[in-house]
C-alpha positions as CSV (number, residue, x, y, z in Angstrom):
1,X,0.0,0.0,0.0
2,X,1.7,3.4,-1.2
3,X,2.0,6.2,1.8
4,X,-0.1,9.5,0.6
5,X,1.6,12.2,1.2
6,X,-1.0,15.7,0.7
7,X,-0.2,18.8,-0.4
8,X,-0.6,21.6,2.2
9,X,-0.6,25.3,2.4
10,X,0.1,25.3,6.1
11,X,2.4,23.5,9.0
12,X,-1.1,23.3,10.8
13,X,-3.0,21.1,7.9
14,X,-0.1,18.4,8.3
15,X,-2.0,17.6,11.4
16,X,-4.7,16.5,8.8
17,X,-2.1,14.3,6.7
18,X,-2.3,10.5,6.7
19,X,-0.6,8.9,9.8
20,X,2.9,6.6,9.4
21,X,3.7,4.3,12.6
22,X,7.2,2.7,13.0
23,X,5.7,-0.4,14.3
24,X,8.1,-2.8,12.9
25,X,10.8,-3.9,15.5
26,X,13.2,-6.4,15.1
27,X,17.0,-7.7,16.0
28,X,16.4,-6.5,20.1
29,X,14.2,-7.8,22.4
30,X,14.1,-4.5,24.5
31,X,11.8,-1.1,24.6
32,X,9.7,-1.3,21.3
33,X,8.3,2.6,22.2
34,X,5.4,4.0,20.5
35,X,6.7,6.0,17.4
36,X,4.7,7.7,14.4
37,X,4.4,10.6,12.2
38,X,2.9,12.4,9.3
39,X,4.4,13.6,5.9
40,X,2.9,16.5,3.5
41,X,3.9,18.8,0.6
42,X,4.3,21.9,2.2
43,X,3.3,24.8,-1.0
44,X,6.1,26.4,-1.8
45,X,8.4,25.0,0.1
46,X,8.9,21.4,0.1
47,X,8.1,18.2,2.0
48,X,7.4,18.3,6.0
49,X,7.6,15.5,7.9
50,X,6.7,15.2,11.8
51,X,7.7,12.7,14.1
52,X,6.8,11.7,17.8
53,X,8.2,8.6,20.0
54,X,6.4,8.1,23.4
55,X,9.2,7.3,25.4
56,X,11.0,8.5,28.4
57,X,14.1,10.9,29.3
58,X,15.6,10.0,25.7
59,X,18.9,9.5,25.5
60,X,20.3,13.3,24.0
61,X,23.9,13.4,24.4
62,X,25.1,14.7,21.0
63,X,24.2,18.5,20.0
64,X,26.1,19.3,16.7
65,X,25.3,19.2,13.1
66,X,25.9,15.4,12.0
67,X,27.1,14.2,15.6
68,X,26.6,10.3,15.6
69,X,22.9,11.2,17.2
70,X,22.2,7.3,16.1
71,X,24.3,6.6,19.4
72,X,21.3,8.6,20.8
73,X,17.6,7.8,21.0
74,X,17.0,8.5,17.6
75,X,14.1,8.9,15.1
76,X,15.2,8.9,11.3
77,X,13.8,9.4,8.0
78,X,15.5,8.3,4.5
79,X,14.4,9.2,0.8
80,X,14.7,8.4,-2.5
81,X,13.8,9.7,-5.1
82,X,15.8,7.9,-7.8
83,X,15.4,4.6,-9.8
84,X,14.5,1.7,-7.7
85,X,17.3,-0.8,-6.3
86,X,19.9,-1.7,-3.8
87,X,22.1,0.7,-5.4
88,X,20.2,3.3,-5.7
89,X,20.6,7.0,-4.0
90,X,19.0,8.6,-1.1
91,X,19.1,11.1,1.6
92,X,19.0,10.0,4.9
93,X,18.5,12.3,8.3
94,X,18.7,11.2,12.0
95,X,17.8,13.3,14.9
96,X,17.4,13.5,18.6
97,X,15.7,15.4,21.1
98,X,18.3,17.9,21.3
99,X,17.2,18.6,17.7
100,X,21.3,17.3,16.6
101,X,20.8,16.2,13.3
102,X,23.2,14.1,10.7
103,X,22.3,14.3,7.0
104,X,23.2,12.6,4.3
105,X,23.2,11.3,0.7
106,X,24.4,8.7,-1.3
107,X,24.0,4.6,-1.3
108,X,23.8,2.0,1.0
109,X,27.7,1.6,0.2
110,X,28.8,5.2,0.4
111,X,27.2,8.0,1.4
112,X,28.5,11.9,2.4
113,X,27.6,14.6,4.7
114,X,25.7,16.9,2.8
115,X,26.7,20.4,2.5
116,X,24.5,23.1,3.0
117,X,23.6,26.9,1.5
118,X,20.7,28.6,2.7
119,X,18.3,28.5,0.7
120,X,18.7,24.5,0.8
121,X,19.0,23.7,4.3
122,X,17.1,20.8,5.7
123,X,16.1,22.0,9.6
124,X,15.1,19.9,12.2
125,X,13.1,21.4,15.4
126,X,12.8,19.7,19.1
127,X,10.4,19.7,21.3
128,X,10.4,17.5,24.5
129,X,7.4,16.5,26.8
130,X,7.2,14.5,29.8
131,X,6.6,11.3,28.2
132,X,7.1,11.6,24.5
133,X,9.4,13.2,22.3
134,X,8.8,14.9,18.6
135,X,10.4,16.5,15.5
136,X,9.7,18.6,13.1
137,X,12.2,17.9,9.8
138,X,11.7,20.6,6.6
139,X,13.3,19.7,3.6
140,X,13.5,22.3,1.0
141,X,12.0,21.5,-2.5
142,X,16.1,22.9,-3.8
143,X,17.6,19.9,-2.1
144,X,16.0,17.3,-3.4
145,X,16.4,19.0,-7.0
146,X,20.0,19.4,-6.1
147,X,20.9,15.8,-5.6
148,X,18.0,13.9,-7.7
149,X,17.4,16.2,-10.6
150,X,13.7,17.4,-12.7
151,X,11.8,20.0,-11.2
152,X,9.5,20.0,-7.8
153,X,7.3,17.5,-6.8
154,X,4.0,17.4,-8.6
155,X,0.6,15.7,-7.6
156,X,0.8,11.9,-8.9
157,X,4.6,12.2,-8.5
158,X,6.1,9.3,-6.6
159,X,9.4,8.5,-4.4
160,X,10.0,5.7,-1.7
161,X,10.8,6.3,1.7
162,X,11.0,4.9,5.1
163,X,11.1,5.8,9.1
164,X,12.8,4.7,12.3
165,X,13.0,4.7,15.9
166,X,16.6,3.5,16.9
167,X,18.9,3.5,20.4
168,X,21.8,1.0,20.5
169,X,21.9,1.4,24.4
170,X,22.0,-1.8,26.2
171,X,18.6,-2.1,28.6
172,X,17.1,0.1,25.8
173,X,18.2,-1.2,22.7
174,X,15.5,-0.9,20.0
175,X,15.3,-1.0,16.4
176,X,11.7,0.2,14.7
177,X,11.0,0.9,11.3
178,X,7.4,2.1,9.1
179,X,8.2,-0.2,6.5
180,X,9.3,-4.0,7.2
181,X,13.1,-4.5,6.8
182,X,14.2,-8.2,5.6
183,X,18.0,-8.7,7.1
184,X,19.5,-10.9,9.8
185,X,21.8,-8.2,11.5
186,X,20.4,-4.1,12.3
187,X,20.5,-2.3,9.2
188,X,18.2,0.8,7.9
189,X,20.2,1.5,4.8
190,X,18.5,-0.9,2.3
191,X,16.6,1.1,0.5
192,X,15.2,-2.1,-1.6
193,X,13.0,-1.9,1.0
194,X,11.6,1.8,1.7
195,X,7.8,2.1,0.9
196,X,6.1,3.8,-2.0
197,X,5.3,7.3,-1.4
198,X,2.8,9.3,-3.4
199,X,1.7,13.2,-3.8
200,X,-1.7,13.3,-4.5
Protein backbone atom coordinates (compact mmCIF):
# COMPACT_ATOMS: atom_id res chain seq x y z
CA UNK A 1 0.00 0.00 0.00
CA UNK A 2 1.68 3.38 -1.18
CA UNK A 3 1.97 6.24 1.82
CA UNK A 4 -0.09 9.52 0.59
CA UNK A 5 1.61 12.19 1.22
CA UNK A 6 -0.99 15.71 0.69
CA UNK A 7 -0.18 18.78 -0.38
CA UNK A 8 -0.61 21.59 2.22
CA UNK A 9 -0.59 25.25 2.37
CA UNK A 10 0.07 25.32 6.06
CA UNK A 11 2.37 23.51 8.96
CA UNK A 12 -1.09 23.33 10.85
CA UNK A 13 -2.97 21.14 7.91
CA UNK A 14 -0.06 18.44 8.33
CA UNK A 15 -2.01 17.61 11.39
CA UNK A 16 -4.75 16.54 8.82
CA UNK A 17 -2.09 14.34 6.71
CA UNK A 18 -2.27 10.47 6.72
CA UNK A 19 -0.60 8.91 9.80
CA UNK A 20 2.86 6.64 9.45
CA UNK A 21 3.66 4.26 12.56
CA UNK A 22 7.16 2.66 12.99
CA UNK A 23 5.72 -0.41 14.29
CA UNK A 24 8.05 -2.76 12.87
CA UNK A 25 10.80 -3.87 15.50
CA UNK A 26 13.20 -6.40 15.12
CA UNK A 27 16.95 -7.66 16.03
CA UNK A 28 16.44 -6.52 20.11
CA UNK A 29 14.24 -7.76 22.39
CA UNK A 30 14.10 -4.49 24.47
CA UNK A 31 11.76 -1.14 24.57
CA UNK A 32 9.72 -1.27 21.28
CA UNK A 33 8.34 2.64 22.23
CA UNK A 34 5.44 3.97 20.54
CA UNK A 35 6.67 5.99 17.37
CA UNK A 36 4.69 7.70 14.40
CA UNK A 37 4.38 10.58 12.16
CA UNK A 38 2.91 12.36 9.26
CA UNK A 39 4.36 13.58 5.93
CA UNK A 40 2.88 16.51 3.51
CA UNK A 41 3.91 18.84 0.57
CA UNK A 42 4.33 21.89 2.18
CA UNK A 43 3.29 24.80 -1.05
CA UNK A 44 6.10 26.36 -1.80
CA UNK A 45 8.39 24.99 0.05
CA UNK A 46 8.95 21.40 0.15
CA UNK A 47 8.07 18.16 1.99
CA UNK A 48 7.37 18.28 5.97
CA UNK A 49 7.64 15.47 7.89
CA UNK A 50 6.67 15.20 11.75
CA UNK A 51 7.69 12.66 14.07
CA UNK A 52 6.82 11.72 17.79
CA UNK A 53 8.16 8.60 20.00
CA UNK A 54 6.42 8.15 23.42
CA UNK A 55 9.23 7.34 25.38
CA UNK A 56 10.96 8.47 28.39
CA UNK A 57 14.11 10.89 29.26
CA UNK A 58 15.64 9.95 25.69
CA UNK A 59 18.91 9.48 25.48
CA UNK A 60 20.26 13.26 23.96
CA UNK A 61 23.92 13.36 24.38
CA UNK A 62 25.11 14.70 21.01
CA UNK A 63 24.23 18.49 20.05
CA UNK A 64 26.06 19.33 16.67
CA UNK A 65 25.27 19.23 13.13
CA UNK A 66 25.90 15.36 12.05
CA UNK A 67 27.06 14.22 15.62
CA UNK A 68 26.55 10.33 15.62
CA UNK A 69 22.89 11.21 17.23
CA UNK A 70 22.17 7.33 16.14
CA UNK A 71 24.29 6.63 19.39
CA UNK A 72 21.28 8.62 20.77
CA UNK A 73 17.59 7.75 21.05
CA UNK A 74 16.99 8.47 17.57
CA UNK A 75 14.13 8.88 15.08
CA UNK A 76 15.19 8.86 11.28
CA UNK A 77 13.79 9.45 8.00
CA UNK A 78 15.52 8.27 4.52
CA UNK A 79 14.38 9.17 0.81
CA UNK A 80 14.67 8.35 -2.45
CA UNK A 81 13.83 9.66 -5.12
CA UNK A 82 15.83 7.86 -7.85
CA UNK A 83 15.35 4.59 -9.82
CA UNK A 84 14.54 1.67 -7.70
CA UNK A 85 17.30 -0.82 -6.30
CA UNK A 86 19.88 -1.70 -3.82
CA UNK A 87 22.15 0.69 -5.35
CA UNK A 88 20.15 3.27 -5.71
CA UNK A 89 20.64 7.02 -3.95
CA UNK A 90 19.02 8.62 -1.14
CA UNK A 91 19.11 11.09 1.62
CA UNK A 92 19.01 10.01 4.86
CA UNK A 93 18.47 12.35 8.31
CA UNK A 94 18.74 11.22 12.04
CA UNK A 95 17.78 13.26 14.92
CA UNK A 96 17.44 13.46 18.64
CA UNK A 97 15.66 15.37 21.07
CA UNK A 98 18.30 17.93 21.30
CA UNK A 99 17.20 18.61 17.70
CA UNK A 100 21.31 17.34 16.57
CA UNK A 101 20.79 16.16 13.29
CA UNK A 102 23.22 14.11 10.71
CA UNK A 103 22.25 14.26 6.96
CA UNK A 104 23.20 12.63 4.27
CA UNK A 105 23.16 11.26 0.67
CA UNK A 106 24.37 8.72 -1.27
CA UNK A 107 23.97 4.64 -1.26
CA UNK A 108 23.76 2.00 0.97
CA UNK A 109 27.69 1.62 0.25
CA UNK A 110 28.79 5.19 0.40
CA UNK A 111 27.24 8.00 1.39
CA UNK A 112 28.46 11.90 2.37
CA UNK A 113 27.60 14.65 4.67
CA UNK A 114 25.69 16.94 2.82
CA UNK A 115 26.70 20.35 2.52
CA UNK A 116 24.53 23.05 2.97
CA UNK A 117 23.64 26.91 1.53
CA UNK A 118 20.69 28.57 2.66
CA UNK A 119 18.33 28.55 0.69
CA UNK A 120 18.72 24.52 0.82
CA UNK A 121 18.99 23.68 4.33
CA UNK A 122 17.07 20.82 5.74
CA UNK A 123 16.12 22.05 9.57
CA UNK A 124 15.12 19.88 12.15
CA UNK A 125 13.10 21.45 15.37
CA UNK A 126 12.78 19.69 19.12
CA UNK A 127 10.38 19.66 21.30
CA UNK A 128 10.41 17.55 24.49
CA UNK A 129 7.43 16.55 26.77
CA UNK A 130 7.18 14.53 29.83
CA UNK A 131 6.58 11.25 28.19
CA UNK A 132 7.10 11.61 24.52
CA UNK A 133 9.40 13.22 22.26
CA UNK A 134 8.80 14.90 18.58
CA UNK A 135 10.44 16.52 15.52
CA UNK A 136 9.71 18.62 13.10
CA UNK A 137 12.24 17.91 9.82
CA UNK A 138 11.74 20.60 6.55
CA UNK A 139 13.35 19.75 3.55
CA UNK A 140 13.55 22.27 1.00
CA UNK A 141 12.03 21.50 -2.49
CA UNK A 142 16.14 22.86 -3.85
CA UNK A 143 17.56 19.92 -2.15
CA UNK A 144 15.97 17.29 -3.40
CA UNK A 145 16.42 19.00 -7.02
CA UNK A 146 19.96 19.41 -6.06
CA UNK A 147 20.94 15.84 -5.61
CA UNK A 148 17.98 13.86 -7.66
CA UNK A 149 17.38 16.24 -10.65
CA UNK A 150 13.75 17.42 -12.68
CA UNK A 151 11.77 20.02 -11.22
CA UNK A 152 9.50 19.96 -7.77
CA UNK A 153 7.30 17.54 -6.83
CA UNK A 154 3.95 17.39 -8.62
CA UNK A 155 0.65 15.70 -7.65
CA UNK A 156 0.77 11.86 -8.90
CA UNK A 157 4.61 12.18 -8.47
CA UNK A 158 6.05 9.27 -6.59
CA UNK A 159 9.35 8.51 -4.41
CA UNK A 160 9.96 5.69 -1.71
CA UNK A 161 10.80 6.33 1.72
CA UNK A 162 10.98 4.92 5.14
CA UNK A 163 11.13 5.80 9.13
CA UNK A 164 12.83 4.69 12.32
CA UNK A 165 13.00 4.71 15.89
CA UNK A 166 16.64 3.54 16.88
CA UNK A 167 18.92 3.52 20.42
CA UNK A 168 21.77 0.95 20.52
CA UNK A 169 21.90 1.39 24.41
CA UNK A 170 22.01 -1.81 26.21
CA UNK A 171 18.63 -2.13 28.63
CA UNK A 172 17.10 0.09 25.75
CA UNK A 173 18.19 -1.19 22.66
CA UNK A 174 15.50 -0.90 19.96
CA UNK A 175 15.32 -1.02 16.36
CA UNK A 176 11.67 0.15 14.70
CA UNK A 177 11.03 0.87 11.27
CA UNK A 178 7.44 2.14 9.11
CA UNK A 179 8.16 -0.15 6.55
CA UNK A 180 9.33 -4.03 7.21
CA UNK A 181 13.12 -4.47 6.78
CA UNK A 182 14.19 -8.25 5.65
CA UNK A 183 17.96 -8.75 7.09
CA UNK A 184 19.51 -10.88 9.82
CA UNK A 185 21.76 -8.21 11.49
CA UNK A 186 20.36 -4.10 12.28
CA UNK A 187 20.45 -2.27 9.22
CA UNK A 188 18.18 0.76 7.88
CA UNK A 189 20.17 1.47 4.81
CA UNK A 190 18.47 -0.86 2.27
CA UNK A 191 16.63 1.07 0.50
CA UNK A 192 15.17 -2.15 -1.61
CA UNK A 193 12.97 -1.91 1.04
CA UNK A 194 11.62 1.81 1.70
CA UNK A 195 7.83 2.10 0.93
CA UNK A 196 6.07 3.81 -1.98
CA UNK A 197 5.26 7.30 -1.41
CA UNK A 198 2.83 9.27 -3.40
CA UNK A 199 1.73 13.21 -3.76
CA UNK A 200 -1.69 13.26 -4.47
Amino acid sequence: MNYEVHRITSLEQLEECEKFCIDHYQWADGEKPEAYGRMGLLEGYGLIISMTAVERNPLRTFTKENDPVYEDSAMEAFLSFSAGGSDQTYLNFEMNANGAMLSQFGTAKAREFISYDKEQKAICEAGIKEDSWSILLKIPMGLIVRFFGGGPLQSGDSFTCNFYKVCQTPGQEHYGSFAPIISEKPNFHLPEFFQRAVII
